[in-house]
C-alpha positions as semicolon CSV with decimal commas, in nm:
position;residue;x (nm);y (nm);z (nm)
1;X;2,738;12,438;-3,088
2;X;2,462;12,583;-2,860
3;X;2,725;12,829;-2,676
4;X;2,875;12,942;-2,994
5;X;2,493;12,988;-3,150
6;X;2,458;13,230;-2,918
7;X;2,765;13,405;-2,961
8;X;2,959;13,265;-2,664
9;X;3,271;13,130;-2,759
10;X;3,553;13,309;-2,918
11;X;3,800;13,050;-2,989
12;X;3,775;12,679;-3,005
13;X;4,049;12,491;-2,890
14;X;4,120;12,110;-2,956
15;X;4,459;11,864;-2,890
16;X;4,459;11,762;-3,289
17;X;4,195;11,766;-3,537
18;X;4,118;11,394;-3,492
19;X;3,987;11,519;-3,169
20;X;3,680;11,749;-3,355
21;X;3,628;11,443;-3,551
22;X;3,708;11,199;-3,798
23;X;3,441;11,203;-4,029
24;X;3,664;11,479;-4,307
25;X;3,343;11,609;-4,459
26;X;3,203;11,706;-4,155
27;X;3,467;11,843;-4,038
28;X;3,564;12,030;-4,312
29;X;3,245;12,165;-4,343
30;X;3,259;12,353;-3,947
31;X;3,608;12,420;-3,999
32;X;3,576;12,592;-4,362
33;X;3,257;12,775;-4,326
34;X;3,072;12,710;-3,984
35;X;3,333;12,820;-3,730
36;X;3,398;13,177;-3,944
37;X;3,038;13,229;-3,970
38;X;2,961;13,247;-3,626
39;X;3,347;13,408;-3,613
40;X;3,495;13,165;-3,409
41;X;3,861;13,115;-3,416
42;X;3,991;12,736;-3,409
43;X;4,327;12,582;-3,352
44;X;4,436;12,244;-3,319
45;X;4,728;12,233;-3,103
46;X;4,951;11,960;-3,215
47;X;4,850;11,996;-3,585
48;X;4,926;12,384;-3,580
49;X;4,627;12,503;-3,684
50;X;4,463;12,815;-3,681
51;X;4,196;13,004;-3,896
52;X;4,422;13,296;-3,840
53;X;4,658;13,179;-3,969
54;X;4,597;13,135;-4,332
55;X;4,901;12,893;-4,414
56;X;4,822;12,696;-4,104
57;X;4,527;12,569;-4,273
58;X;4,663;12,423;-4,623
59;X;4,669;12,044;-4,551
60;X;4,426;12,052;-4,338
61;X;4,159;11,874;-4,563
62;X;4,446;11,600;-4,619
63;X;4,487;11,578;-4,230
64;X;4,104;11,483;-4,205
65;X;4,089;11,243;-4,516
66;X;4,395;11,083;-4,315
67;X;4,225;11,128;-3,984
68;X;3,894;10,939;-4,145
69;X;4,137;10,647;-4,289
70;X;4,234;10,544;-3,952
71;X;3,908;10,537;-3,823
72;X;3,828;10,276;-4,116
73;X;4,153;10,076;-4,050
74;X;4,041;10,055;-3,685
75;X;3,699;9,961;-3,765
76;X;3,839;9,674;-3,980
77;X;4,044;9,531;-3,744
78;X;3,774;9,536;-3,470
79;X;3,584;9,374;-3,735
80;X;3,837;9,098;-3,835
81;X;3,905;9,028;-3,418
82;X;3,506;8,984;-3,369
83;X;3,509;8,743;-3,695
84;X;3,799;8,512;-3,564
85;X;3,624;8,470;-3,208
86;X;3,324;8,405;-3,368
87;X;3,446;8,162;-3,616
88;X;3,556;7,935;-3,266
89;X;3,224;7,921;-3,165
90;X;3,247;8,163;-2,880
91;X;3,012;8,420;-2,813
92;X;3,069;8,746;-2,889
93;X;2,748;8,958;-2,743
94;X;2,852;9,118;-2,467
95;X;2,497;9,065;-2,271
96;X;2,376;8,714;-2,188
97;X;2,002;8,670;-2,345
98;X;1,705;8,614;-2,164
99;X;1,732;8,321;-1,905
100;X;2,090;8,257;-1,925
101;X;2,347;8,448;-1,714
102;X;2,734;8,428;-1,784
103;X;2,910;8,109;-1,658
104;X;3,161;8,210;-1,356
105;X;3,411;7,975;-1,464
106;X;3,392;8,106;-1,834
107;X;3,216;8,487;-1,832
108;X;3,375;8,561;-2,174
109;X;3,279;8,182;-2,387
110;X;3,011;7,991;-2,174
111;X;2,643;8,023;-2,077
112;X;2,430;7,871;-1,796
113;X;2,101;7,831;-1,714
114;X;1,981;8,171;-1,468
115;X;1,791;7,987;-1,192
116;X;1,551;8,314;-1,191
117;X;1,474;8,318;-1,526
118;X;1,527;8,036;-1,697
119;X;1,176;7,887;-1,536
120;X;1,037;8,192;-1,715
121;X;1,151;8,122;-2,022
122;X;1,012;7,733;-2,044
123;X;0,676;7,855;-1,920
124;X;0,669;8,126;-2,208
125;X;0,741;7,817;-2,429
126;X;0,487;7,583;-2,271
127;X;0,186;7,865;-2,314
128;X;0,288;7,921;-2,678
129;X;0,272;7,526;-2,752
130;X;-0,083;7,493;-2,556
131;X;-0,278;7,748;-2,792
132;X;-0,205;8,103;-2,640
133;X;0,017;8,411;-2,882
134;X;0,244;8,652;-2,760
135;X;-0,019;8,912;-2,715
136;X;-0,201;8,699;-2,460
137;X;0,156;8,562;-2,317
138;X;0,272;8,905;-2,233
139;X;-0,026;8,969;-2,097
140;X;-0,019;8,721;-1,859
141;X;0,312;8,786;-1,755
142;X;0,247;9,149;-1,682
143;X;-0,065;9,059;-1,455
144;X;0,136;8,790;-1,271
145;X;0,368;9,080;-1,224
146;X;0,715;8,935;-1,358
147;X;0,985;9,193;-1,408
148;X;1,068;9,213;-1,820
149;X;1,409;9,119;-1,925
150;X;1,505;9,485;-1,921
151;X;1,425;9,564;-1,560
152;X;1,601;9,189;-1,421
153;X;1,920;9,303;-1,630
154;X;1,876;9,652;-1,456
155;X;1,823;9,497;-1,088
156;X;2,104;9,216;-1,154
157;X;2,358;9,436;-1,249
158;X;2,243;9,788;-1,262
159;X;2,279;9,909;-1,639
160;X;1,953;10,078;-1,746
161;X;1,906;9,950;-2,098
162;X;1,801;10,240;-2,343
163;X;1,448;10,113;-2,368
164;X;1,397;10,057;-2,027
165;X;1,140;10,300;-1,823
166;X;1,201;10,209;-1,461
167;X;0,839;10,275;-1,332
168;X;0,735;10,027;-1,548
169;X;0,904;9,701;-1,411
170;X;0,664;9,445;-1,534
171;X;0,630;9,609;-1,928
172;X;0,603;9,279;-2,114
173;X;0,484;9,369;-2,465
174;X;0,444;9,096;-2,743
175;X;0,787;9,207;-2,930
176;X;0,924;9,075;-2,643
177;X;0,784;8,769;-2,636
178;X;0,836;8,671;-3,031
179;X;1,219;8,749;-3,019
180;X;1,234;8,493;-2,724
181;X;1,077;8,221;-2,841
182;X;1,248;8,260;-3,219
183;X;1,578;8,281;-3,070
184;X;1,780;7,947;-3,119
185;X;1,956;8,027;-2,818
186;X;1,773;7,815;-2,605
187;X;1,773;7,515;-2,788
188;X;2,126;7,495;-2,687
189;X;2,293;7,682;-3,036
190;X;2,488;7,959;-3,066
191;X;2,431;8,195;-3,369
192;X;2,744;8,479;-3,435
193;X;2,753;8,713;-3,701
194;X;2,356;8,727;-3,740
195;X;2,375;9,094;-3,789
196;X;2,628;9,397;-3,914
197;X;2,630;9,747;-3,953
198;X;2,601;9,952;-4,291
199;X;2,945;10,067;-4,264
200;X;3,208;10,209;-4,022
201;X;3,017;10,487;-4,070
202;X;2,637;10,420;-4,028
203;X;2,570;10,176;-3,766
204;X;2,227;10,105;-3,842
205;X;2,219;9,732;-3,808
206;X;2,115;9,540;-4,061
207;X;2,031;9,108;-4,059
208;X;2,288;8,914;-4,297
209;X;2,195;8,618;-4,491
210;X;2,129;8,286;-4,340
211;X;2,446;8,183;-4,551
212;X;2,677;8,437;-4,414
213;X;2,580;8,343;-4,031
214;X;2,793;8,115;-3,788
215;X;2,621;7,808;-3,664
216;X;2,730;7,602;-3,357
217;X;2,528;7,353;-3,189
218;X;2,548;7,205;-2,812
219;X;2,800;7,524;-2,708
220;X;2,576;7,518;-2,370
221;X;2,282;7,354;-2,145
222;X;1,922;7,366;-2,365
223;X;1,641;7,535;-2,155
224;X;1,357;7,373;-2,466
225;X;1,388;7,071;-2,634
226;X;1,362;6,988;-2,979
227;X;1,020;6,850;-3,030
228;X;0,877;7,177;-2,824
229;X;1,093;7,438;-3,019
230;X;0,910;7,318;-3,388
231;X;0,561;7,260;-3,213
232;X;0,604;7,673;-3,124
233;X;0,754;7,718;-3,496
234;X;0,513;7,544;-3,622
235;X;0,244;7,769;-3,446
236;X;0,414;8,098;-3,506
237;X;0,417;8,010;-3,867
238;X;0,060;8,010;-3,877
239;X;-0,001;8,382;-3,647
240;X;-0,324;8,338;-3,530
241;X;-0,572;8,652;-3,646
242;X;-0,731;8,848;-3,362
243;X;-1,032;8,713;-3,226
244;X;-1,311;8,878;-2,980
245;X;-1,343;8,595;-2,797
246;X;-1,180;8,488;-2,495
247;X;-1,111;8,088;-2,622
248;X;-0,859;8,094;-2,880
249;X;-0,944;7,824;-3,173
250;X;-0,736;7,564;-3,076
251;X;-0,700;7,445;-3,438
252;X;-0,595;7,750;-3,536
253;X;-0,299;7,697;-3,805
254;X;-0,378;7,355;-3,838
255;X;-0,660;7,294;-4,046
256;X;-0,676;7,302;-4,447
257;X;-0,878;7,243;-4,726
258;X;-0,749;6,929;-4,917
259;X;-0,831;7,063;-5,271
260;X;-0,697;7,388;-5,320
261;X;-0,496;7,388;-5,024
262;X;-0,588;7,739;-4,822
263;X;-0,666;7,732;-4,462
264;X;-1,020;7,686;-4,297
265;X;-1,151;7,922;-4,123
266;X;-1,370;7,857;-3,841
267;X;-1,733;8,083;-3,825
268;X;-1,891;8,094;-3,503
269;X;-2,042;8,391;-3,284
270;X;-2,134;8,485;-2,935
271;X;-2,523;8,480;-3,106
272;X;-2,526;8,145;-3,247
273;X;-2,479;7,842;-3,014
274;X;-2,134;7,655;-3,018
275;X;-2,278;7,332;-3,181
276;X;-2,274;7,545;-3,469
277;X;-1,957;7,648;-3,506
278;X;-1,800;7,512;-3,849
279;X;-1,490;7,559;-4,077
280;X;-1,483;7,714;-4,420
281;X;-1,235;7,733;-4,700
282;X;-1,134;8,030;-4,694
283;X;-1,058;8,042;-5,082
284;X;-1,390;7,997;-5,090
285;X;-1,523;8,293;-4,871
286;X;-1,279;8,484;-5,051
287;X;-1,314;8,457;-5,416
288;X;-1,659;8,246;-5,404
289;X;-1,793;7,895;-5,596
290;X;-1,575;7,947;-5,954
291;X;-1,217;7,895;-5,760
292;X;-1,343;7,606;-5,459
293;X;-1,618;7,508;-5,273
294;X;-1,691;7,513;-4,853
295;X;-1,577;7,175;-4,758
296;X;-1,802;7,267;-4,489
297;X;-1,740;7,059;-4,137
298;X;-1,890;7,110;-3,791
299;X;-1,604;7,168;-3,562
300;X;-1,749;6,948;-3,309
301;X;-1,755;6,656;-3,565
302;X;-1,395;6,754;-3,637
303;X;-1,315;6,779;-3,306
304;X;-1,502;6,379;-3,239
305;X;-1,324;6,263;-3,574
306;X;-0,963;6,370;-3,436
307;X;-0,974;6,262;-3,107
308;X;-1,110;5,932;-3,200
309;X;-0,817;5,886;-3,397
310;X;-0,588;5,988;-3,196
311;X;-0,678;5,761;-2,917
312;X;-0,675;5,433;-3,136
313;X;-0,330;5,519;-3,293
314;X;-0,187;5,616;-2,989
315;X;-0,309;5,335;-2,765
316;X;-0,161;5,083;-3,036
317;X;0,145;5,259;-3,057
318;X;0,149;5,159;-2,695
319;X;0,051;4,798;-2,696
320;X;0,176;4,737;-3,066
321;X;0,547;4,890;-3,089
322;X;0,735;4,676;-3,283
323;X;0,498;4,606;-3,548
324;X;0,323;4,977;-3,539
325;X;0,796;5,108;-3,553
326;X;0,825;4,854;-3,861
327;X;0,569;4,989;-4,059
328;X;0,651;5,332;-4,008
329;X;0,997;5,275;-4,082
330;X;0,944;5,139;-4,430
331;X;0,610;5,438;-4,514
332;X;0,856;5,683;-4,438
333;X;1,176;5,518;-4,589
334;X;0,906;5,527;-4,917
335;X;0,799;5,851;-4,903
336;X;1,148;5,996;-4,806
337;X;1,294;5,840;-5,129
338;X;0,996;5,981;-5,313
339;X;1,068;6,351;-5,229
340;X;1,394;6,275;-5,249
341;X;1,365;6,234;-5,605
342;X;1,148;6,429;-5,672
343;X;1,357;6,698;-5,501
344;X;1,688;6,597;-5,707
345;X;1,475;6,665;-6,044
346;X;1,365;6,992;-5,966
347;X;1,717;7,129;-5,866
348;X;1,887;6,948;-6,195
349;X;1,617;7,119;-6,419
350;X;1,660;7,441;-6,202
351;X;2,039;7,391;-6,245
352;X;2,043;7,347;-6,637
353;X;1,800;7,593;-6,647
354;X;2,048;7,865;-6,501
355;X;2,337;7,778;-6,747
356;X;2,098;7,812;-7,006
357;X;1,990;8,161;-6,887
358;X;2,384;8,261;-6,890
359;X;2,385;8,160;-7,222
360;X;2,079;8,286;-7,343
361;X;2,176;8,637;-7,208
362;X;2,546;8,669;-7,329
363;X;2,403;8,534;-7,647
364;X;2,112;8,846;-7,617
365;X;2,403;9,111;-7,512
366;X;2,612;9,019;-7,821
367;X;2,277;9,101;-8,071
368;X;2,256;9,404;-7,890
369;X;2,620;9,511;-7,923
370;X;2,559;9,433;-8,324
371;X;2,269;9,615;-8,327
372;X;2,079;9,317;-8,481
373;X;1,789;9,395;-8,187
374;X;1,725;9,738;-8,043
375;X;1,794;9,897;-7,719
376;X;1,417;9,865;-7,601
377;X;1,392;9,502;-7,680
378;X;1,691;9,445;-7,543
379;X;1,619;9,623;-7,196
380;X;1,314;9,426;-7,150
381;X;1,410;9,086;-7,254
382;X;1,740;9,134;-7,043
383;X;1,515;9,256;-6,698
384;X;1,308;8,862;-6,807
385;X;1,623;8,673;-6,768
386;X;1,800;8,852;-6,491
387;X;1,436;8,827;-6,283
388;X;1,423;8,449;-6,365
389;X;1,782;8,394;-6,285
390;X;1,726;8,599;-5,926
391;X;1,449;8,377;-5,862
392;X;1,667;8,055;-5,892
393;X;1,929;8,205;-5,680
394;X;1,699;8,241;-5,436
395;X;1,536;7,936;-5,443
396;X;1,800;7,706;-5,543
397;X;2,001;7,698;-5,187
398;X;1,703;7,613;-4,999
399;X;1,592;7,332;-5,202
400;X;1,913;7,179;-5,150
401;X;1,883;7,245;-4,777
402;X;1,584;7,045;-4,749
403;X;1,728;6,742;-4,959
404;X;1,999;6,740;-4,742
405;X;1,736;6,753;-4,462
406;X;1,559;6,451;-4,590
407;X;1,869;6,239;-4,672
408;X;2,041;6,288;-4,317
409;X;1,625;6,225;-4,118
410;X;1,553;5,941;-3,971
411;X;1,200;5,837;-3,851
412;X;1,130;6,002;-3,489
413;X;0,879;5,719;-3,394
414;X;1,077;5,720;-3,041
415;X;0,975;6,039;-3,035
416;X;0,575;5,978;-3,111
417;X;0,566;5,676;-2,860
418;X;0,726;5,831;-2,582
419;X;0,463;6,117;-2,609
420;X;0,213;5,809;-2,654
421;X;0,297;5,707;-2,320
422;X;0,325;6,025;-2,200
423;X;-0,042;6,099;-2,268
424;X;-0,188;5,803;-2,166
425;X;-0,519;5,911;-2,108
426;X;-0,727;6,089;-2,401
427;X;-1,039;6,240;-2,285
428;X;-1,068;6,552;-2,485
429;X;-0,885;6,704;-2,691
430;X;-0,640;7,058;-2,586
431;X;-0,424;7,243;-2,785
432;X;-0,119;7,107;-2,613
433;X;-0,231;6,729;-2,775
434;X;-0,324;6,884;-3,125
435;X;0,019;7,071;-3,150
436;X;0,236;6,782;-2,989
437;X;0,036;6,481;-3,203
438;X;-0,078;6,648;-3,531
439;X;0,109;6,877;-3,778
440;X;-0,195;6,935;-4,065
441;X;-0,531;6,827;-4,043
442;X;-0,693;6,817;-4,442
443;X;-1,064;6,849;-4,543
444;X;-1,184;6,738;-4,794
445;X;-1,536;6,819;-4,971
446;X;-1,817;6,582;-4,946
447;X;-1,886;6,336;-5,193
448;X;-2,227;6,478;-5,223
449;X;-2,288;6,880;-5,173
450;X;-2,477;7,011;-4,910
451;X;-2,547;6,631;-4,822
452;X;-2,439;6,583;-4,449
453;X;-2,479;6,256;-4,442
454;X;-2,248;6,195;-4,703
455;X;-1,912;6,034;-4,670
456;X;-1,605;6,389;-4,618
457;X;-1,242;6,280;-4,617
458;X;-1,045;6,366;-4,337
459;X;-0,663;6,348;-4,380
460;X;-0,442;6,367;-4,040
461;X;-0,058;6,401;-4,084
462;X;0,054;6,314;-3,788
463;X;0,381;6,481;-3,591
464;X;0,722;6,227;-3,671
465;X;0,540;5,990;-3,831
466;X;0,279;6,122;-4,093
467;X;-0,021;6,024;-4,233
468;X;-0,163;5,646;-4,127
469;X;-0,470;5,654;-4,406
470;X;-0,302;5,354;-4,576
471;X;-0,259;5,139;-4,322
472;X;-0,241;4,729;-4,381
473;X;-0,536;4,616;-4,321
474;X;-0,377;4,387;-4,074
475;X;-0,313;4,691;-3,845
476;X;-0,617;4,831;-3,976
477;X;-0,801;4,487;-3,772
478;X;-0,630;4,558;-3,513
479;X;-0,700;4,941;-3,470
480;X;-1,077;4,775;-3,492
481;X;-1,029;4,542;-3,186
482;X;-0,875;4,811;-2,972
483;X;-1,106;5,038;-3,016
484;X;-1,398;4,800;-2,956
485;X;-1,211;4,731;-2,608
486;X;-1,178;5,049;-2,555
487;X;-1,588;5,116;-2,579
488;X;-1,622;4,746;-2,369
């Protein structure tokens, strides 16, 4: 197009029309009125075409709408291959991801471990779980000067990725770092058909439904294990907010207020000394006294109050497991069955609620129709139901996802006691031992405002086994003794 711009070409020659393109509007637009502008003569070869030759042109627009048809039939065959492979489980991305190079015995089905990146990938994992974001991962990475994913794929195997700038080897940024460590790739699961394309057309990728994805678990070897992979959910659920200073908080994301349920937020400043530093509601500091109060606690009494905790349940975990496993196992057999059905309630009223909402609106549609209501009232009482019944759709399939999560869970006390031994000595408390211990920590206001000697409730759910705040009092005794050795 630049040569004939300038008045450089005098004929355009092609093998067919396919060959200009197949995309008939487009072509039929250079063809029909950009090619005589510039006064450029075309011919397709083994179509017989040419703009000289008036006749020569009659079926061409039928030639390109034919032309374009193929290019769809072609697409949807490519389409329907990709689908069957996927449906077996086998990957169909043509790059291995981050950490995991092809397998030599299986290049097209099977991944393994990369021994030079897969220690990368744990250690991005570990920092994440003890307290630090992506920001501050990628950071780190670029300082200890580790080549980014783009620049190893481009010194493994020499393809220069589109985003890749060469003189910038080590070019971590924290996109980088978030798409690793939400990709269920390495917890051992393969996920096809995550994404599509607008149409044959437009390739602009867009994500498909959760629904509409392929699911496979155990297709190859895990670099992160399951108890690490929801400790780093967990924390990327709760993004921490920039802070100015260079300690993140480590409760950060795990902290709430026990009455209206928003986070706490912790106040402290490079002015005021550290003793000081205390959590807030943050409902509170945002829409004042009238909506909740500060459930104000020192973090350094939080901080005593947790760890103390933690040590006494986890040392009797250790010396107590049988009893401590039986009364776990029958608290969260309890507490399952109460969600449970509480769970099965909600999705049979949700559930008679939509039939009623079909009803309601093919009842509204034939009133309209009769003209017994008007257009207006009509439109608006009709945009009501179809919002509501949207809202259920939405809602409905993950309900039922999570009572089918609670019927098929089983207690993962294994899981708390082998960290219990893991951890055997408790002297302060990190981030790594909040995030691997405790899910939600809940505060709750003093019985007495802006007494602080007054009694505050504390509630501690604990990781795999929940909260332990109604405890026999047998165990209770016993927490008591061990502790008391503990200060002997």
């Amino acid at each position: 197009m630049e040569l004939i711009e300038s008045e450089q070409v005098g004929t355009l020659i092609v093998k067919d029309l396919s060959r200009l393109g197949r995309e008939y509007l487009q072509v039929g637009q250079y063809t029909e009125l950009v090619f005589p502008s510039y006064g450029v003569r075309f011919i397709a070869v083994n179509d017989g075409v040419d703009s000289l030759v008036e006749s020569s042109n009659d079926f061409t627009p039928f030639r390109n709408i034919i032309n374009e048809l193929y290019a769809k039939d072609t697409s949807q065959k490519g389409r329907s291959s990709v689908k069957i492979k996927a449906e077996t489980g086998a990957r169909i991305a043509s790059r291995p991801n981050y950490g995991y190079m092809k397998d030599p015995d299986d290049p097209k089905r099977h991944l393994v471990p990369d021994p030079e990146t897969a220690p990368v990938v744990k250690r991005i994992f570990a920092l994440c779980a003890s307290g630090l974001g992506p920001t501050r991962i990628a950071n780190q990475l670029r300082q200890e000067e580790i080549p980014s994913p783009a620049y190893h794929y481009y010194a493994k195997y020499g393809v220069q990725l589109s985003t890749l700038d060469i003189s910038k080897p080590y070019a971590w940024s924290s996109a980088t770092v978030s798409k690793i460590l939400e990709d269920e790739v390495y917890l051992g699961v393969t996920v096809n058909m995550k994404t599509t394309t607008i149409s044959y057309k437009n390739k602009k990728k867009i994500k498909r439904p959760e629904s509409e994805q392929l699911r496979f678990e155990g297709t190859h070897e895990p670099l992160i294990d399951r108890q690490t992979w929801e400790i780093v959910q967990d924390i990327r659920k709760h993004k921490r907010r920039r802070t100015n200073f260079d300690e993140q908080d480590m409760f950060s994301g795990l902290v709430y207020c026990k009455d209206c349920g928003g986070t706490m937020v912790l106040h402290r400043s490079h002015t005021m000394d550290s003793s000081k530093n205390c959590f807030m509601c943050s409902t509170y500091k945002k829409k004042g006294k009238d909506v909740c109060s500060t459930h104000y606690i020192l973090e350094a009494d939080l901080n005593a109050i947790v760890l103390d905790d933690l040590r006494r349940i986890t040392h009797f975990a250790r010396q107590n497991e049988r009893r401590f496993a039986e009364y776990i196992g029958m608290k969260r057999t309890k507490e399952a069955q109460k969600e449970i059905r509480g769970l099965e309630k909600q999705i049979a009223a949700m559930t008679k609620r939509q039939s009623e909402l079909m009803s309601l609106f093919k009842r509204l549609y034939e009133d309209n129709v009769l003209g017994r209501i008007p257009d207006e009232q009509y439109r608006i009482l009709s945009a009501e139901y179809i919002a509501e019944q949207e809202g259920i759709k939405t809602t409905l399939p993950d309900l039922a996802k999570h009572l089918q999560e609670l019927k098929d869970s089983t207690t993962n006390f294994d899981r708390f006691l082998e960290n219990a031994h893991k951890y055997t000595e408790i002297n302060e408390l990190t981030p790594e031992l909040l995030h691997t211990f405790i899910k939600r920590i809940e505060v709750g206001e003093r019985a007495k405002k802006y007494s602080r000697s007054a009694p505050q409730e504390i509630v501690i759910h604990y990781r795999d086994i929940g909260i332990l705040d109604d405890m026999p009092q047998e165990l209770e005794d016993i927490l008591i003794q061990v502790a008391e050795l503990e200060i002997a």
